[in-house]
N, C-alpha and C positions, 0 to 999 in steps of 0.2 A: 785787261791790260791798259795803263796807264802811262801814256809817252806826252815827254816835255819836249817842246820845241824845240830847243837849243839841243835836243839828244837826239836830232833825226839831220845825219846827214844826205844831201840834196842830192849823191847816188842813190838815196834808198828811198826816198821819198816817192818813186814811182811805184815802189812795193802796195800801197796803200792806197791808189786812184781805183782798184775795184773792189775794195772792200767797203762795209758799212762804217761808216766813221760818227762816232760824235762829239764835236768842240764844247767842254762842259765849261760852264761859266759859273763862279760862285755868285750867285747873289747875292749882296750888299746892296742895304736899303740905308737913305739917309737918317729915319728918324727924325722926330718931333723937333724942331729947334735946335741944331746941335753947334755944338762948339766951331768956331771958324777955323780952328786948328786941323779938326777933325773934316770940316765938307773939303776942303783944301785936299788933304791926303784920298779923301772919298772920290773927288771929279777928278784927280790925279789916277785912280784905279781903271775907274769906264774909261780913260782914254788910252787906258794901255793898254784895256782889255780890246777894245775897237781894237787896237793896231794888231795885236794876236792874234785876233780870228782872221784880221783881212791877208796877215803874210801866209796862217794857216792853209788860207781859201787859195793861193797864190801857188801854193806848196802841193797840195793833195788832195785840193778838189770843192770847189764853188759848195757853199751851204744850200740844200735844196728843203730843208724845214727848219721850222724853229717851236722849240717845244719848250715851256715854260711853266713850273710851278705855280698852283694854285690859278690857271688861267684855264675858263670853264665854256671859254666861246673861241671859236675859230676866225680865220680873216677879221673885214674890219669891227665887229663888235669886241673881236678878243683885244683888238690893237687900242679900241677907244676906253677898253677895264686897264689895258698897260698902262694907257697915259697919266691915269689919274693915281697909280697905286705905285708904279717905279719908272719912271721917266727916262733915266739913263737905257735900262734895258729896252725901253719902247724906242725910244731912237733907234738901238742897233736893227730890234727886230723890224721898223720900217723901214730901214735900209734896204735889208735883205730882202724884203719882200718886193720893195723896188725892184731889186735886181731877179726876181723870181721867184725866191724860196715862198714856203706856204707857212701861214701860221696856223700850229693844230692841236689840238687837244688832247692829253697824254692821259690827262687826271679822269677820276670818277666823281661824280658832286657830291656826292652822298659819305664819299669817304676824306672828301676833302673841309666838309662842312661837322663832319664830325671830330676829324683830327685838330681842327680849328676850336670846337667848344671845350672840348676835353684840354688845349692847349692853355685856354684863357682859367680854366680851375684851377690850372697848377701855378699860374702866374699869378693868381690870388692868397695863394699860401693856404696852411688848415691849423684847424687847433686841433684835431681828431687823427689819431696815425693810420685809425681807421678808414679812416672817409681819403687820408694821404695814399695808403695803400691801392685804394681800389681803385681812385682816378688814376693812378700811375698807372696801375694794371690794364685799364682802358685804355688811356693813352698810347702806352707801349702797344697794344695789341691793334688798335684801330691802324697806329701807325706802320706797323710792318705789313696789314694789308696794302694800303694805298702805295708802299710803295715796290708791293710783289706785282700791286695792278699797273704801275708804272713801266717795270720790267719789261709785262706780258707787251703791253702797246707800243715799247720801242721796238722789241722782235718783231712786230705783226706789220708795224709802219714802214720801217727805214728799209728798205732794200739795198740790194746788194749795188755796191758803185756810188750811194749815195752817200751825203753829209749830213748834219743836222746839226744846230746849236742847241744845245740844255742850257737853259736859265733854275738854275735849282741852288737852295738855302746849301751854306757848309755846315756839316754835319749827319746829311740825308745818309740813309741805309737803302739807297738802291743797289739792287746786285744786279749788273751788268751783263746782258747775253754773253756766253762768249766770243761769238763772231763779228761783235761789235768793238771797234777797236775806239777805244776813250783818250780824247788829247786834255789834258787842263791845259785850262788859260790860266794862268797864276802868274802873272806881270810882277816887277817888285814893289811896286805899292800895294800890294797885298800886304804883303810883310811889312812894312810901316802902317798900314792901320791895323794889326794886327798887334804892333807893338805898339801903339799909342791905343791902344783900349787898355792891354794891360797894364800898362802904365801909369793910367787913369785910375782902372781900378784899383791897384795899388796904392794911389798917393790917398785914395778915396778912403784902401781901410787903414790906415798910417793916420789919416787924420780923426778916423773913429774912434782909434784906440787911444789915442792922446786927448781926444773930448774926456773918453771915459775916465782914465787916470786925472784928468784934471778936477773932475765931478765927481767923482767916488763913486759912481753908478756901477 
């Protein structure tokens, strides 16, 4: 179950102080160099997301972990891989942890180092449908372990009364305990870089295809 802020009225908000909760946060990463249009809308996101979690935290109960994609160490070594790989998310999660929460490991390395190489084949393209086929088929399959193993570790972790932040990519196929009740964080600048990608890519293939007619290619 999936509940938006603005859908929880503050009689019912007590419903939810002894159940498992967890605040899911989409991961957005800035990427290599990007447009100043685009960091603008980006550091516009992380601070609406900040403010989310903290009226969340306000509403139905202080974050007591924090649980993070592709992050393979716990406490401060996990916190010193956040700083160097997503910086916005490492702010939130030192906060938190200032104020108590723990930082912990959800992932498996082995499934996470694998889902990572099989990721970099397909971003390479193939001349083979064959060789397309079978990394795909890898891919897929590696991926829906790590994130059946995801599952298992939020059931085992989070008890009952408590909160948690997930920092995980959009798109992930985690299936959800169901005693664990899921808030998105989805602020509205989400939806403006969401439509300034598209947008982008649009004008990107608009302008490919008028290369081509102009070239005969």
């Amino acid at each position: 179950m999936t509940e938006q802020l603005g859908q929880i009225e503050r009689p019912e908000a007590s419903e939810f102080l002894a159940k498992k909760k967890i605040y899911l946060v989409p991961l957005i990463l800035q990427g290599h160099e990007p447009p100043a249009e685009y960091v603008e809308k980006f550091q516009m996101y992380w601070k609406q997301a900040a403010e989310h979690i903290s009226s969340l935290e306000a509403r139905i109960g202080q974050v007591n972990h924090v649980y993070h994609e592709s992050v393979l160490s716990g406490g401060e070594e996990g916190l010193s891989f956040l700083e160097k790989v997503s910086l916005e998310s490492f702010k939130i999660t030192k906060e938190k942890c200032r104020n108590g929460a723990l930082l912990e490991v959800i992932e498996d390395k082995e499934l996470v180092e694998e889902n990572m190489d099989w990721e970099r084949f397909l971003m390479m393209g193939f001349i083979s449908e064959k060789a397309a086929r079978l990394v795909t088929a890898s891919y897929m399959e590696v991926s829906k372990k790590r994130y059946e193993y995801i599952s298992a570790k939020l059931s085992e972790m989070l008890k009952e009364g408590e909160a948690a932040l997930l920092f995980i990519r959009e798109g992930h196929r985690v299936q959800f305990p169901k005693d664990i009740e899921v808030f998105s964080v989805a602020p509205p600048a989400l939806d403006e870089l969401h439509r300034w990608v598209r947008d982008e890519q649009s004008k990107h293939e608009k302008e490919h295809e008028e290369h081509k007619e102009s070239t005969g290619a």
